[in-house]
C-alpha positions as CSV (number, residue, x, y, z in Angstrom):
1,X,22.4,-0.7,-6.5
2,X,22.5,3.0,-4.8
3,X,19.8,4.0,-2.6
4,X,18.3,7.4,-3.2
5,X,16.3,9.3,0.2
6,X,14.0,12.1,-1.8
7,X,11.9,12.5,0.9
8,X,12.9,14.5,3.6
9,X,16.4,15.2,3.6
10,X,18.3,13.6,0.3
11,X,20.9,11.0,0.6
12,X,23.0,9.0,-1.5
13,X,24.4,6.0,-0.2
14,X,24.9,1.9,-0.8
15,X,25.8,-0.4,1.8
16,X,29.1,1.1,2.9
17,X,29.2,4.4,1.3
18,X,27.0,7.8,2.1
19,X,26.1,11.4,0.8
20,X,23.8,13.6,2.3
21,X,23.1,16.8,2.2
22,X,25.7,18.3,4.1
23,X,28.7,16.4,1.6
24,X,27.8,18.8,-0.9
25,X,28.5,21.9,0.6
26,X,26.6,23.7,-2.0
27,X,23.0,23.9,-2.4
28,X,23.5,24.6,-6.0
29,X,25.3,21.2,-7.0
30,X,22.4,19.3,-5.1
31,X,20.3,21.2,-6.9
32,X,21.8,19.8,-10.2
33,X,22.1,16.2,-8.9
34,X,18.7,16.0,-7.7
35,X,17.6,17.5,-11.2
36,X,19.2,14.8,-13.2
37,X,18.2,12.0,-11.0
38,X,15.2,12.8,-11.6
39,X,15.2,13.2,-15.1
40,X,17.7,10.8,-15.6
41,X,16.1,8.7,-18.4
42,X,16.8,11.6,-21.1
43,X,19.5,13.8,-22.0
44,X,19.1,17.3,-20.4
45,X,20.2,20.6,-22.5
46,X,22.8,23.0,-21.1
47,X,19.6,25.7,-21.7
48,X,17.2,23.3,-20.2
49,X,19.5,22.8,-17.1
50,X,20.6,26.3,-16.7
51,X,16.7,27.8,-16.8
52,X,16.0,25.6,-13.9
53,X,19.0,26.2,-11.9
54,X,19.1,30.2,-11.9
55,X,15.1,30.4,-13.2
56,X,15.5,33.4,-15.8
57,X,18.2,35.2,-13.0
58,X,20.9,37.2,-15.1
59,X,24.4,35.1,-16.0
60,X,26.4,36.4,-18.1
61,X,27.7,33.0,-18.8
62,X,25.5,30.4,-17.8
63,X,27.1,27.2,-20.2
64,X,30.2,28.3,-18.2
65,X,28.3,28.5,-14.6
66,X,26.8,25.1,-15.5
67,X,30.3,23.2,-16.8
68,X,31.9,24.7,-13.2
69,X,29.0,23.1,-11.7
70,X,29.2,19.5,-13.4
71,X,32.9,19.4,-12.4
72,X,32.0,19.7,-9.0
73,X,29.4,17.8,-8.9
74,X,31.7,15.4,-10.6
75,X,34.6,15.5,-7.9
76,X,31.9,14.9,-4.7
77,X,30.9,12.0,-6.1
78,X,34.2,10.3,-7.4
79,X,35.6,11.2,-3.8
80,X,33.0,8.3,-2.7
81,X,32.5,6.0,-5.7
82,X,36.1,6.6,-7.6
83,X,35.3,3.6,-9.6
84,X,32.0,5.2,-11.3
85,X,31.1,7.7,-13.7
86,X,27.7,9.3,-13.2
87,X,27.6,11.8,-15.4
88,X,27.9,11.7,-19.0
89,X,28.7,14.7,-21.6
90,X,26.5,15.2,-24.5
91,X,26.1,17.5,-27.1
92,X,25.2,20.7,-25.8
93,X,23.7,18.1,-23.4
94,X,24.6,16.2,-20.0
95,X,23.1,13.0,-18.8
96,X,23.1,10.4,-15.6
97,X,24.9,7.2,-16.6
98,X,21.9,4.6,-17.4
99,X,24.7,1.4,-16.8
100,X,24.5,3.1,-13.0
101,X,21.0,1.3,-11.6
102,X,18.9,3.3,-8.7
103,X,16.4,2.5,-6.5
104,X,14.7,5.8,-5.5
105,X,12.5,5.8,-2.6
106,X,9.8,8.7,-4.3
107,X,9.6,6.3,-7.3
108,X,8.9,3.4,-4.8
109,X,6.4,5.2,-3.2
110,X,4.3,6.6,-6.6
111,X,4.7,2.5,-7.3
112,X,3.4,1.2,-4.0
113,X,0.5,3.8,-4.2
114,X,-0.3,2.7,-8.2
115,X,-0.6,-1.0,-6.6
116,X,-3.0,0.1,-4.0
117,X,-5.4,1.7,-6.6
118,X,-5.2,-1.5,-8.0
119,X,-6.8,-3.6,-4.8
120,X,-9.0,-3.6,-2.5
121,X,-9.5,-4.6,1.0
122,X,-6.7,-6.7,2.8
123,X,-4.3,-6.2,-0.1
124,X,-4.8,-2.6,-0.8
125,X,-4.0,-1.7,2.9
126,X,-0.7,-3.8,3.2
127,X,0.6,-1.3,-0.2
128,X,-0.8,1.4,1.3
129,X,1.2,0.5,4.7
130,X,4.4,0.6,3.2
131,X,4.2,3.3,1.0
132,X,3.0,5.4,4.6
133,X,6.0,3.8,6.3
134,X,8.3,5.3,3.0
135,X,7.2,9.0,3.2
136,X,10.2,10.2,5.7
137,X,9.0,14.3,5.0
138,X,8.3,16.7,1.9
139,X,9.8,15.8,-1.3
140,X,13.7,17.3,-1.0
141,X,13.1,19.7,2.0
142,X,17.0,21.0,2.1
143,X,16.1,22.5,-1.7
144,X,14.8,25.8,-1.6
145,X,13.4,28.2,-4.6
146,X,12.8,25.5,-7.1
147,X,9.8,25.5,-9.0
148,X,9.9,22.0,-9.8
149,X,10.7,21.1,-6.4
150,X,7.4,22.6,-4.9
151,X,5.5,21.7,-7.4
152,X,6.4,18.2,-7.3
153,X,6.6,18.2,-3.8
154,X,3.0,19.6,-3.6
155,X,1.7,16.4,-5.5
156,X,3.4,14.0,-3.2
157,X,2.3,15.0,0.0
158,X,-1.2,15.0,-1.6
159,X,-1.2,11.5,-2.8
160,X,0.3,10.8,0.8
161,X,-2.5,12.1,2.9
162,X,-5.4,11.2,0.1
163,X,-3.4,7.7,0.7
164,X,-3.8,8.2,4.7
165,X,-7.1,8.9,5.3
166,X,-8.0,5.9,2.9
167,X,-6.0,3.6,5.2
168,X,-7.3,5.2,8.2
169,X,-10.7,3.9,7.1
170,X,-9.8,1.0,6.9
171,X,-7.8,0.7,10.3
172,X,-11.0,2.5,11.8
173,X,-13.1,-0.6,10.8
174,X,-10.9,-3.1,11.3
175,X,-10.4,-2.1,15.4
176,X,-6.5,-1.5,14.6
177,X,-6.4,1.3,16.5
178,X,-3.0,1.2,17.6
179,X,-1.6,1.0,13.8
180,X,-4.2,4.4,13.2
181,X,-2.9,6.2,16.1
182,X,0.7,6.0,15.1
183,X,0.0,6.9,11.5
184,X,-2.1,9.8,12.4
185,X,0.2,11.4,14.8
186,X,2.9,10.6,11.7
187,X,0.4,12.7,9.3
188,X,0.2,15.8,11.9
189,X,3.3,16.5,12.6
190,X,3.9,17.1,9.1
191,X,-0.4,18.7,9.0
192,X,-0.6,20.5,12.6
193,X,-3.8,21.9,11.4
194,X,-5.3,18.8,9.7
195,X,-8.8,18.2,11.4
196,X,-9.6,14.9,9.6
197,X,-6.1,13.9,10.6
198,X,-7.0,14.5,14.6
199,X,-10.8,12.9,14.0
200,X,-9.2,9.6,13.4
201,X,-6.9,10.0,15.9
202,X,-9.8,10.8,18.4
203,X,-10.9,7.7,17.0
204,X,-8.2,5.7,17.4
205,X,-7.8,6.5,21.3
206,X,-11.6,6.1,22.0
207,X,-11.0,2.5,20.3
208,X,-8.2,1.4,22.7
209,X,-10.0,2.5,25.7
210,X,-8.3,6.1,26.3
211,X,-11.1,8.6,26.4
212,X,-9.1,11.1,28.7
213,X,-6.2,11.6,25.8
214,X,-8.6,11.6,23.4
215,X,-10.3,14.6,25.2
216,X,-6.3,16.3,25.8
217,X,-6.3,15.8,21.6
218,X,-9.2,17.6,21.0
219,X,-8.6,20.8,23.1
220,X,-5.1,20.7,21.6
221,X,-6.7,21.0,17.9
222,X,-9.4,23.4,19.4
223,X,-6.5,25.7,20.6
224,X,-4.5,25.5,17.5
225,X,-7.2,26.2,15.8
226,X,-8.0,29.1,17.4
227,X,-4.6,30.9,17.9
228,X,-3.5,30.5,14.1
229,X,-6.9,31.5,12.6
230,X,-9.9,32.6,15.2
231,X,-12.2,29.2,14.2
232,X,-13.4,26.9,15.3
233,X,-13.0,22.4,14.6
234,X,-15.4,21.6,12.0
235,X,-19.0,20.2,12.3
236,X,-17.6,16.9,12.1
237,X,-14.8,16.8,14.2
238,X,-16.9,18.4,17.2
239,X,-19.7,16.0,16.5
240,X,-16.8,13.4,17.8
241,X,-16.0,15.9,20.5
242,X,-20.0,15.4,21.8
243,X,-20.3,11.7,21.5
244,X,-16.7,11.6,23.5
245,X,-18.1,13.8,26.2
246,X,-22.1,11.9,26.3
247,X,-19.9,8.6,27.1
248,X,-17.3,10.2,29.5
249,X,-19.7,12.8,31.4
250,X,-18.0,12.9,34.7
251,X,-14.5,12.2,33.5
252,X,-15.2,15.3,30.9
253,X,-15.6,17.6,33.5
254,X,-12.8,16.8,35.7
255,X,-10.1,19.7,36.6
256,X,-7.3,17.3,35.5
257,X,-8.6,16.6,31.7
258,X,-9.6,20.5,31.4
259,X,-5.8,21.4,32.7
260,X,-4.4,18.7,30.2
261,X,-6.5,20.6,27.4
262,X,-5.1,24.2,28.5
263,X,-1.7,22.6,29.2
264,X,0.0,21.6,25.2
265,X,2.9,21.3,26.5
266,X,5.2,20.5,29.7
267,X,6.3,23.7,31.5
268,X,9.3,25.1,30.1
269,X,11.9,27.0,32.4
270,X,12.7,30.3,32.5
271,X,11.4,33.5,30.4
272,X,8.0,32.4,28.1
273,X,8.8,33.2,24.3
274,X,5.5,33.8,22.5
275,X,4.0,35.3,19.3
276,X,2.8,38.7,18.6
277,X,-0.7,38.1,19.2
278,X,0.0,36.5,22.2
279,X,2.1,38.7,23.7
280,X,-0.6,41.3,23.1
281,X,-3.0,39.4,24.8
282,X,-0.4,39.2,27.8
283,X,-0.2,42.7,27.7
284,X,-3.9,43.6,27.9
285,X,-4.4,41.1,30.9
286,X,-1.0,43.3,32.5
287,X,-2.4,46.4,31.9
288,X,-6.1,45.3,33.8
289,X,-3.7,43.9,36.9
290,X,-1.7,47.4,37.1
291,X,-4.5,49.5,37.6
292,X,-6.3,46.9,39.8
293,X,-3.2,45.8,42.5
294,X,-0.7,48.7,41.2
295,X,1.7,45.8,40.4
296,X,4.4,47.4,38.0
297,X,5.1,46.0,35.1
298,X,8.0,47.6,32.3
299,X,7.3,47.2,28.4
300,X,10.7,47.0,26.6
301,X,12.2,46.9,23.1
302,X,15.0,46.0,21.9
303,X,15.8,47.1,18.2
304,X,19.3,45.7,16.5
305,X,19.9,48.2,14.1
306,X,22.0,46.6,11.0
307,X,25.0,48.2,9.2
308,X,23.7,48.8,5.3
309,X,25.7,45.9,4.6
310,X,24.5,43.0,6.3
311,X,23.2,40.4,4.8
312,X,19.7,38.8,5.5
313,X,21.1,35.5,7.1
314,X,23.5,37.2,9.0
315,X,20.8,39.8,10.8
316,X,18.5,36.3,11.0
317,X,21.7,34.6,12.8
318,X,22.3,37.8,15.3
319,X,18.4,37.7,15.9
320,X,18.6,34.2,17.2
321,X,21.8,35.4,19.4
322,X,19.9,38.0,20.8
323,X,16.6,35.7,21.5
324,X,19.2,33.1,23.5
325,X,20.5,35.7,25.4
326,X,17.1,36.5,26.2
327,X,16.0,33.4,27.1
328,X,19.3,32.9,29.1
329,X,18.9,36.1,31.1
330,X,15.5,37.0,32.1
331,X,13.4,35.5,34.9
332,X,10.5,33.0,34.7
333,X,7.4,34.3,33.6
334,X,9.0,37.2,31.9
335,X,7.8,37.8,28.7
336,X,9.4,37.8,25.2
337,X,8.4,38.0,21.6
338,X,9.7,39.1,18.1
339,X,8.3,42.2,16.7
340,X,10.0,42.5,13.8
341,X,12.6,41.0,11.8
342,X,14.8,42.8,13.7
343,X,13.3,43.5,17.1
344,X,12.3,42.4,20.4
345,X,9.7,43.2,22.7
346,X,10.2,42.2,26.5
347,X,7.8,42.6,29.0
348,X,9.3,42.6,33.1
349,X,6.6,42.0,35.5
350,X,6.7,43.3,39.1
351,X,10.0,45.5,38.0
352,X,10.6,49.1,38.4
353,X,12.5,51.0,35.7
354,X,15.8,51.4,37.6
355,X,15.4,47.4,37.8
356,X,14.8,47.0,34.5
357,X,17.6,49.0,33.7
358,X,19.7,46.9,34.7
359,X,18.5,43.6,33.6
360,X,18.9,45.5,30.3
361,X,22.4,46.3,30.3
362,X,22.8,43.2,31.4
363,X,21.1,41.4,27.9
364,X,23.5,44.3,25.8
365,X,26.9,43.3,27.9
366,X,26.0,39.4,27.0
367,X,25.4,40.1,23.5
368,X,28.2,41.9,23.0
369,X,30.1,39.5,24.3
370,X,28.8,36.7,22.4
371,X,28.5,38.3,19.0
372,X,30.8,41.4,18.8
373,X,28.0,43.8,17.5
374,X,28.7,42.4,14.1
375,X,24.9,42.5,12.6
376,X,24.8,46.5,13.6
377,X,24.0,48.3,17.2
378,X,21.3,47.0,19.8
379,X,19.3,49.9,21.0
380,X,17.3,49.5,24.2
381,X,13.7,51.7,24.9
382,X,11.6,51.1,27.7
383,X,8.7,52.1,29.1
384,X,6.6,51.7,32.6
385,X,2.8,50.1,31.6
């Protein structure tokens, strides 16, 4: 029987043989295989298929757009299963070979949480475990501008988390605390911003005795929090926060928990990359050191201007040249940070403008080196703070 991977990243495979993603070459013929897979109980119409493919997009011939598509479709998969025929021609109509079984891990998954609805207690939790252990990522995250795709993908990770935090519960009160904290940190990397997700895993930490990494957790979420939207951690989750600092007074106010909070991450080398806001906040702080110590500091911007021509992906692809060469050529604790979708701002501290001037030319002569100008010209303004 052939395995089907949904979530996350698809793949194809039995116990020898493999496609993924990057077999097909074309987002547009996974597109179509996913489609039918999913669908595969019924015959789907050439009009059904070619609305959900190029969604209402102009074609002057779509049947003959679509029959291109089925023969390639066709000739990746007999290049791995030669012996089988997957896809069957209908009237007006194409359809996935029933006689060709699959076990499809979303399908599993929408099964296993079913069961779990069904039970309670000890039972309920062991469905509810494997379904977790199933969810690999969003529903088909390699597809892009479906409608079905999103929608559908929407209702998954729903089910997923409503499934979670029911499990959690139960871990909570069952003192399985290492189980809850390696589900919850599952759940927020795919839900950074989750609050109930970091409550229980605050929970689970306090439960196996580490109070200080429960503290680091909750300055992390706190942070997150209030960079991506100006709040604050809900009533609930700093009513944790108070009960976690009452028990751990002392330990609370120790330099090495508050630098752990301010700290999310290890110290990277070289020049800091930020966001927008960010970088204005560093500016503002720059600006209050000049006029106090006279230290000087040069505002720079780099702007790639684009030939009329050039494609979206290709100005994204010389953007992320630039930003490397940046990275690669500045000093640490230099500041960078995209202003645009096609712009750079740099900030040089301690540097005077003949200095900067050359650290500039410096970035241009790499780029050009490394890219050949081919997304437009890279223009170079400064300015001393």
């Amino acid at each position: 029987m052939l395995q089907i991977q949904m979530f996350g990243h698809f793949r194809m495979y039995d116990g020898e043989r493999m496609l993924d993603e990057a077999s097909f070459r074309s987002e547009m013929v996974l597109k179509l295989l996913t489609y039918i897979i999913c669908h595969r109980k019924r015959p789907l119409s050439v009009r059904e298929l070619t609305q959900i493919l190029w969604d209402g997009s102009q074609s002057r011939n779509p049947a003959g757009a679509l029959k291109n598509l089925v023969y390639r479709l066709r000739t990746i998969l007999r290049s791995v299963w030669p012996e089988t025929e997957f896809i069957l021609t209908g009237r007006a109509s194409y359809q996935w070979n029933r006689q060709v079984e699959l076990a499809v891990d979303v399908e599993y998954f929408q099964q296993l949480c079913l069961a779990a609805r069904r039970e309670t207690g000890k039972e309920k939790a062991e469905f509810q475990r494997k379904a977790a252990a199933g969810y690999r990522g969003r529903f088909l995250e390699g597809i892009r501008d479906q409608g079905w795709v999103t929608e559908r993908s929407a209702c998954l990770h729903s089910l997923y988390l409503e499934m979670v935090r029911d499990l959690a519960a139960y871990l909570n009160e069952n003192g399985q605390f290492r189980e809850l904290e390696e589900m919850a940190r599952k759940a927020i990397d795919m839900e950074p911003l989750d609050e109930g997700l970091y409550g229980w895993l605050i929970r689970a930490l306090i439960g196996e005795g580490r109070e200080k990494s429960a503290a680091e957790e909750y300055h992390r979420i706190s942070g997150l929090l209030y960079r991506t939207s100006a709040s604050v951690p809900a009533d609930s989750l700093q009513e944790l926060w108070r009960q976690l600092a009452a028990s751990q007074k002392e330990d609370m106010d120790s330099f090495s928990v508050i630098q752990a909070g301010l700290r999310e991450k290890p110290h990277a080398p070289g020049v800091f990359f930020c966001g927008y806001e960010t970088f204005r906040d560093i500016y503002e702080l720059e600006i209050r050191r000049e006029k106090r110590a006279g230290r000087p500091v040069l505002l720079v911007l780099l702007a790639l201007h684009p030939a009329e021509e050039t494609e979206t992906e290709t100005l994204r692809a010389e953007m992320e040249r630039l930003k490397n060469v940046l990275l690669a050529s500045l000093r640490r604790g230099d500041v960078v940070a995209q202003y645009d979708t096609s712009s750079f701002l740099v900030m040089l501290s301690g540097c005077r403008y003949e200095d900067g001037r050359k650290v500039m030319e410096r970035v241009e002569y790499e780029f050009a080196q490394s890219s050949g100008n081919a997304a437009g010209k890279l223009c170079c303004s400064m300015e001393m703070l």
